[in-house]
N, C-alpha and C positions, 0 to 999 in steps of 0.2 A: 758559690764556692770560689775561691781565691786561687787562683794559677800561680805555680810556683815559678821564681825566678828564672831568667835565661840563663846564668850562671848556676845554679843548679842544676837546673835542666844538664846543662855542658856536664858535669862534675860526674854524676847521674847516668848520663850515657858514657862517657868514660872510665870509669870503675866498673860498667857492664862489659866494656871491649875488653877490658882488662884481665873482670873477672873468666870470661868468654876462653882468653888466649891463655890461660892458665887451665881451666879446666881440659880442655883439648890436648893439650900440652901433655897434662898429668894422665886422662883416661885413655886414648890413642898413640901416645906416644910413653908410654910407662920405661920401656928397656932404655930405648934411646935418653930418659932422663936420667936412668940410674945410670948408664954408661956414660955420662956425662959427669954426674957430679963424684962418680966412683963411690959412692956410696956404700956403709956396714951394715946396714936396717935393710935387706932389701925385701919388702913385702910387697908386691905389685898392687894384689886386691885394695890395700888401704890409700892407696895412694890414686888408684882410679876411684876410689869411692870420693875420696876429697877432691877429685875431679870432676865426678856429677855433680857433684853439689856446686861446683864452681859454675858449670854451665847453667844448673839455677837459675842461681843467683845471679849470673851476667843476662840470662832471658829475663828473667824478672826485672832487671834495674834497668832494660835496654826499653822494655814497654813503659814500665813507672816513669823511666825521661820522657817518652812520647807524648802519653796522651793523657796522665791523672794529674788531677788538681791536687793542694795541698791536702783539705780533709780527709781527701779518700785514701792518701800515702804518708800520711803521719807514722801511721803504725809500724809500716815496714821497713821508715827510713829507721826508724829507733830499734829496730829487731837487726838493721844493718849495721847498724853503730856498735849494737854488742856484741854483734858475730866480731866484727874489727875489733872490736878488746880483748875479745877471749882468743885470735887468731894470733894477735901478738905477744900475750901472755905464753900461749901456748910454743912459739917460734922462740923466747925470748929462754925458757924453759926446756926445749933444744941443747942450750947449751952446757944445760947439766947434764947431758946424757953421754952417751958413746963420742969415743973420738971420732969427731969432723975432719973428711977432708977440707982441705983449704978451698973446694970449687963447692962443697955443700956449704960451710962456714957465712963464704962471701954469696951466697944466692939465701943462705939465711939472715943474713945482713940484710940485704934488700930486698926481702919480705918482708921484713918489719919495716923499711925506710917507706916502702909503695905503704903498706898498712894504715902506718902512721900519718902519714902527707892524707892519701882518703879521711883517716878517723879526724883527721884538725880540720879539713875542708865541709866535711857532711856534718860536723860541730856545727863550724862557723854558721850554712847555710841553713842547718835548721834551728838555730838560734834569731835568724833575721828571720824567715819567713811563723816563726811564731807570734815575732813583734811584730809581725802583718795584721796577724790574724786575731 
């Protein structure tokens, strides 16, 4: 079995920190984010739920960098890929709803910018390490 890239590896374990400091963020810290972005949706429950999931998936991409080869992580980087399509279709789709404040607005902006920069990098990488293998 084929060991994936150190630059992936990299990529990998950082969209798991990332995923990580979001998740946290959003299930432990709920009030303090709405009270931040001033928010009109305020449902707590929905918003720690997309917060375990975030811990997840930062646990899961944080092991995937560590220790599996490509064969054994194919599947999940592409299950990753299309959670990041539908994450930013769904942020992007945001914007047709209720009026934004300008602090939800601009953290919806860069949720699609973090999204997008991961979905063109875990492209990129699993594009070469297929021509590997």
């Amino acid at each position: 079995m084929a060991e994936i890239s150190k630059g992936f590896k990299i990529i990998i374990i950082v969209s798991g920190a990332v995923a990580l400091f979001y998740g946290i963020w959003w299930t432990f810290l709920t009030e303090a984010y709405y009270t931040m972005i001033g928010g009109t949706n305020y449902d707590p429950p929905s918003v720690r739920g997309q917060g375990g999931t975030l811990i997840l998936l930062g646990i899961f991409n944080l092991l995937a960098g560590l220790r599996l080869e490509w064969d054994r992580m194919k599947y999940y980087i592409q299950f990753g890929m299309s959670w990041l399509v539908v994450m930013i279709i769904l942020n992007i789709v945001n914007f047709f709803g209720d009026v934004m404040t300008p602090a939800a607005l601009m953290l919806t902006w860069m949720n699609i910018a973090i999204l997008a920069a991961f979905l063109v990098l875990f492209v990129y990488f699993y594009l070469q390490e297929e021509k590997k293998s």
